[in-house]
C-alpha positions as a Python dict, from the first residue, in 0.01 Angstrom:
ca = {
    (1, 'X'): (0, 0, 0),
    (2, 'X'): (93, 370, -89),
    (3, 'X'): (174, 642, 185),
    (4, 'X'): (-129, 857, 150),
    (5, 'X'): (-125, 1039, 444),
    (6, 'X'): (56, 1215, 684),
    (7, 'X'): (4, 1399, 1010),
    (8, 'X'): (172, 1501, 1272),
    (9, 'X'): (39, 1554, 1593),
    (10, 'X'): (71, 1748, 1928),
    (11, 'X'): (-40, 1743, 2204),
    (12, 'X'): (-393, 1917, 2215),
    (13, 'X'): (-461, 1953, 2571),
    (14, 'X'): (-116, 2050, 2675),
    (15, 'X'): (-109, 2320, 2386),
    (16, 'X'): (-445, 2453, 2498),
    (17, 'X'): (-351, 2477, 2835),
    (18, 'X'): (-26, 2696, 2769),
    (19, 'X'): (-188, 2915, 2514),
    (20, 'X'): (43, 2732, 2181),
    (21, 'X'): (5, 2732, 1853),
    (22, 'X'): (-72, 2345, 1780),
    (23, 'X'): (150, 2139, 1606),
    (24, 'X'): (-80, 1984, 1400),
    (25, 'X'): (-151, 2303, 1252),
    (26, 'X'): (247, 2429, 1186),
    (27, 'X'): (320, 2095, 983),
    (28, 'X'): (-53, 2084, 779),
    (29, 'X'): (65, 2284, 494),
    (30, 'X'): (403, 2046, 504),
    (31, 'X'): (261, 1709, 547),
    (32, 'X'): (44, 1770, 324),
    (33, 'X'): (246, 1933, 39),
    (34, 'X'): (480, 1632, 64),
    (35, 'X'): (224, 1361, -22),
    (36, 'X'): (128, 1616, -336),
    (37, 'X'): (473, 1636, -467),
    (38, 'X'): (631, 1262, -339),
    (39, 'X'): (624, 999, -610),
    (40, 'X'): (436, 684, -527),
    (41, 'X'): (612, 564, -191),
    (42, 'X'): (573, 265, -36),
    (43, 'X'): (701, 311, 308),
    (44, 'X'): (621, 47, 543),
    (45, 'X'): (243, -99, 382),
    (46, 'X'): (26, 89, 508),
    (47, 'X'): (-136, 408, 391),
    (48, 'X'): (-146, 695, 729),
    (49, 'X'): (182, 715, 921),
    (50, 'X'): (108, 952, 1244),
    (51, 'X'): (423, 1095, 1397),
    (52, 'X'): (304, 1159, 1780),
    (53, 'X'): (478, 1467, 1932),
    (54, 'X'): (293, 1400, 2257),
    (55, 'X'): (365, 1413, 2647),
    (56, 'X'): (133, 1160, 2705),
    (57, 'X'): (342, 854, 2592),
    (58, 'X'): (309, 563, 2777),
    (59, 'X'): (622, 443, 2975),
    (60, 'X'): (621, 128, 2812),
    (61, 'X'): (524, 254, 2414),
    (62, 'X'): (732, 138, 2186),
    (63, 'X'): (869, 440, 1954),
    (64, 'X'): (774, 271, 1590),
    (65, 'X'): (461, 65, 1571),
    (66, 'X'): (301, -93, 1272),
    (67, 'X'): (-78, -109, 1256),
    (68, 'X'): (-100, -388, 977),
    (69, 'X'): (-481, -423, 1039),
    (70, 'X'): (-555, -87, 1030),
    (71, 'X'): (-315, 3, 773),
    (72, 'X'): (-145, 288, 937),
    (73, 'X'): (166, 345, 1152),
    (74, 'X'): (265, 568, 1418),
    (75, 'X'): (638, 685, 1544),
    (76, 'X'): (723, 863, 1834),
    (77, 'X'): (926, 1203, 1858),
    (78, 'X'): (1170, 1229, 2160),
    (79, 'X'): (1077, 1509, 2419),
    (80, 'X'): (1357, 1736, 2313),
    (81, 'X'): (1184, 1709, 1987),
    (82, 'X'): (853, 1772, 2090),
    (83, 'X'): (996, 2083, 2330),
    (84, 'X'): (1131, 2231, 2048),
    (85, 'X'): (820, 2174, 1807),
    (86, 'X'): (593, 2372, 2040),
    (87, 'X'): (821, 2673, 2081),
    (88, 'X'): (930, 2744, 1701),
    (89, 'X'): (745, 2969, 1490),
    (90, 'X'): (713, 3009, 1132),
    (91, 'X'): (997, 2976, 898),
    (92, 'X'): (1239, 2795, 1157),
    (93, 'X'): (945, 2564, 1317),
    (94, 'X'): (903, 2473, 907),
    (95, 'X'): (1282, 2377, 851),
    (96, 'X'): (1241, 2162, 1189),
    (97, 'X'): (943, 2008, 1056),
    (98, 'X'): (1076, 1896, 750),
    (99, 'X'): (1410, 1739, 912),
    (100, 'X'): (1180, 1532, 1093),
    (101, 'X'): (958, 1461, 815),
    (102, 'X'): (1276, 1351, 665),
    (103, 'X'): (1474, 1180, 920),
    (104, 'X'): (1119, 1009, 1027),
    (105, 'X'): (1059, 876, 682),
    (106, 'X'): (1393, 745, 627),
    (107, 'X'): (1437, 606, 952),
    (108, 'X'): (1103, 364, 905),
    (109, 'X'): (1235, 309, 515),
    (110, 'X'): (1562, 154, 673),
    (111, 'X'): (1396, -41, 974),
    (112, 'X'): (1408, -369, 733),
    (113, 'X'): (1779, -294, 579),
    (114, 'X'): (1880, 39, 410),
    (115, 'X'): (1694, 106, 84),
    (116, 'X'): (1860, 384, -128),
    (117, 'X'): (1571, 420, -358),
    (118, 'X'): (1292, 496, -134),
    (119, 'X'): (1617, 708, 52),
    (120, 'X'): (1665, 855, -262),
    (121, 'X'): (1283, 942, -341),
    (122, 'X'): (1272, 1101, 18),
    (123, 'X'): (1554, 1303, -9),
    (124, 'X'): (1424, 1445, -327),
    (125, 'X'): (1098, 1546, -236),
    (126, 'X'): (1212, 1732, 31),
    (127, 'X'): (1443, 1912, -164),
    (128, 'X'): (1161, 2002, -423),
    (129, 'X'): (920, 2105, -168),
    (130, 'X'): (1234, 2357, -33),
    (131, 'X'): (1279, 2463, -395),
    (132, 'X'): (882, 2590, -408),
    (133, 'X'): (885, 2745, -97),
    (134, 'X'): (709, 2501, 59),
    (135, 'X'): (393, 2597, -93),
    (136, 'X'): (185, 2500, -391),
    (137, 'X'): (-108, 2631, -585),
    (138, 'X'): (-280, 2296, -780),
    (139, 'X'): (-531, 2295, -990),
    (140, 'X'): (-793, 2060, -919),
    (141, 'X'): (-927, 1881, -1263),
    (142, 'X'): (-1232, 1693, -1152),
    (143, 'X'): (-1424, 2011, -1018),
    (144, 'X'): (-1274, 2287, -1249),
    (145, 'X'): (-1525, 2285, -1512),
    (146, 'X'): (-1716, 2500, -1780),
    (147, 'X'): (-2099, 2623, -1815),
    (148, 'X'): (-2316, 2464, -2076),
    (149, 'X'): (-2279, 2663, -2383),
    (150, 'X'): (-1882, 2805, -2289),
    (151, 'X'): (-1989, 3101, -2081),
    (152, 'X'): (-1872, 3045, -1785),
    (153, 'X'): (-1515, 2878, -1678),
    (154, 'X'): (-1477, 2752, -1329),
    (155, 'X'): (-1117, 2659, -1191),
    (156, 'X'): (-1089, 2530, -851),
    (157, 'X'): (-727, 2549, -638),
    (158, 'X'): (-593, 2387, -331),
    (159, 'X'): (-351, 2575, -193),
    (160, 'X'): (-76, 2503, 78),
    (161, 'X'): (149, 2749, 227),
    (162, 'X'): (235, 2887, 560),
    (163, 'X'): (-13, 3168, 562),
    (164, 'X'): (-332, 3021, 470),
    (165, 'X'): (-276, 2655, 555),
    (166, 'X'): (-519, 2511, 338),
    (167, 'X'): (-722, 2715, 143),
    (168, 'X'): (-955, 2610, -187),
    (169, 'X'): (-1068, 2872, -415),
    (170, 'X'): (-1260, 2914, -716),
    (171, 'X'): (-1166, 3148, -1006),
    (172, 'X'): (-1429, 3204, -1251),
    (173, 'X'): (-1365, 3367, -1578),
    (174, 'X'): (-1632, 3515, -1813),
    (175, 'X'): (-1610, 3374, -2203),
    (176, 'X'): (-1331, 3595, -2368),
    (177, 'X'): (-1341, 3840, -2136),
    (178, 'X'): (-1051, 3970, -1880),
    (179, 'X'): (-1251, 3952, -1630),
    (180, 'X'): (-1229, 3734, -1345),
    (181, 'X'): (-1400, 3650, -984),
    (182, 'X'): (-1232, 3482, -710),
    (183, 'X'): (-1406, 3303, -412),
    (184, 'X'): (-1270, 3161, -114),
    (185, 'X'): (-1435, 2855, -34),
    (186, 'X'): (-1377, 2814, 323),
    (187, 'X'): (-1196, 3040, 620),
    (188, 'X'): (-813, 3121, 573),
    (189, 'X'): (-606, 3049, 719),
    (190, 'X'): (-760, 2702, 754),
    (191, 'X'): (-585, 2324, 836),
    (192, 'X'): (-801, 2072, 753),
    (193, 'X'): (-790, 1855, 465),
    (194, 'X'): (-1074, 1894, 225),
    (195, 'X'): (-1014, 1692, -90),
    (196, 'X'): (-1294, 1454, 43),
    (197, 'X'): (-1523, 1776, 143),
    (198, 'X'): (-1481, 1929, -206),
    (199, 'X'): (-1590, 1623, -451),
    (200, 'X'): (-1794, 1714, -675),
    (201, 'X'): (-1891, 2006, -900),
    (202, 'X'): (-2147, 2138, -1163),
    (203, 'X'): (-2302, 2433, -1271),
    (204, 'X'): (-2658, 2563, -1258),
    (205, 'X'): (-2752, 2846, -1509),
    (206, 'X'): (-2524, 3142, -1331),
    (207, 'X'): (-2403, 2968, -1031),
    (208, 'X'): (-2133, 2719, -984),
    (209, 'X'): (-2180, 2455, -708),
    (210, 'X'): (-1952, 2227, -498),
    (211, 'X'): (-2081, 1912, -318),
    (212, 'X'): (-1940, 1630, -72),
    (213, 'X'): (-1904, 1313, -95),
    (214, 'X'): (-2252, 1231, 43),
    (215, 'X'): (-2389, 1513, -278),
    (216, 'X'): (-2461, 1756, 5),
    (217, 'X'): (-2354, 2120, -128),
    (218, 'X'): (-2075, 2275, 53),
    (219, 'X'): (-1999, 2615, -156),
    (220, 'X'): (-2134, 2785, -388),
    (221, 'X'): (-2037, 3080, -640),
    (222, 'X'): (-2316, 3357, -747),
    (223, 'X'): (-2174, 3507, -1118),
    (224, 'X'): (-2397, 3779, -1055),
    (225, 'X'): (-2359, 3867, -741),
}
């Protein structure tokens, strides 16, 4: 199985207790911009690796542990680690995030005997995600779409950076014209992940609408208004 997901996670009480920004809301933008821009990875067979940053760890919890039946995996961060985490602030609390990303990855990759490739593949999406900043602005094919009759042109983003998070937004541009309207589609900044919110898309006369998973509408943009 493909690594699809990862988080990393404070710890929620402590950081609401001491007034901190969570954890789990400096590394969004960078957990989640690595899965975008990381080949296909196989890491350890399963699909969600959770690297806990969290006081709470039990005395006897083992730092790696492999979830087979559940298909996701969790790894431990040292308290020094986790210390540091909570106290760093933007750009340097995003270079510590991605050494652990890093040294995380690689260290579960070379658990069963060193693999260079996987290494290799690591290493280099790392370096790419430095190279754009660590921020991307994607274009989302499935719900970027086009009136009936070529009136209307809808183009939906995801977009991951340390200001906004995650933020989706719809640009809508008017036949030939220069014109264009932009829409936020949910609060910014924002740190949840909303590919599965955002599913599905059509339009209706002069108004472009965006539904769940379950068809419920989530967003939706007003041409006129």
């Amino acid at each position: 199985m493909l690594l699809k997901k990862i988080i990393l996670e404070g710890d929620p009480k402590y950081e609401k207790e001491n007034k901190l920004f969570p954890i789990r809301w400096k590394s969004h933008h960078i957990t989640e911009l690595f899965i975008e821009l990381c080949p296909e990875l196989e890491l350890d067979g399963n699909g969600q690796l959770t690297i806990l940053a969290t006081r709470n760890r039990r005395q006897n919890a083992k730092k790696y542990n492999n979830y087979k039946a559940f298909h996701a995996s969790s790894y431990y961060l040292d308290k020094e680690q986790i210390k540091t985490l909570e106290l760093l602030e933007s750009e340097d609390a995003e270079k510590y995030i991605l050494n652990i990303i890093e040294e995380v990855l690689i260290d579960i990759t070379n658990m069963s005997g060193k693999n260079e490739e996987k290494s290799n593949t690591i290493k280099a999406t790392i370096k790419k995600m430095i190279d754009q900043d660590l921020s991307l602005r994607k274009k989302i094919k499935t719900l970027s779409k086009t009136s009936k009759g070529g009136k209307y042109k809808a183009e939906v983003f995801r977009c991951l950076n340390r200001t906004v998070g995650e933020a989706w937004c719809v640009q809508i541009k008017c036949g030939n014209s220069d014109q264009t309207k932009i829409q936020w589609l949910a609060n910014i900044p924002d740190y949840l992940d909303r590919r599965d919110y955002f599913k599905k898309s059509r339009w209706e006369e002069n108004k472009f609408i965006i539904t769940n998973k379950l068809g419920a509408e989530v967003a939706l943009v007003d041409v006129d208004d």
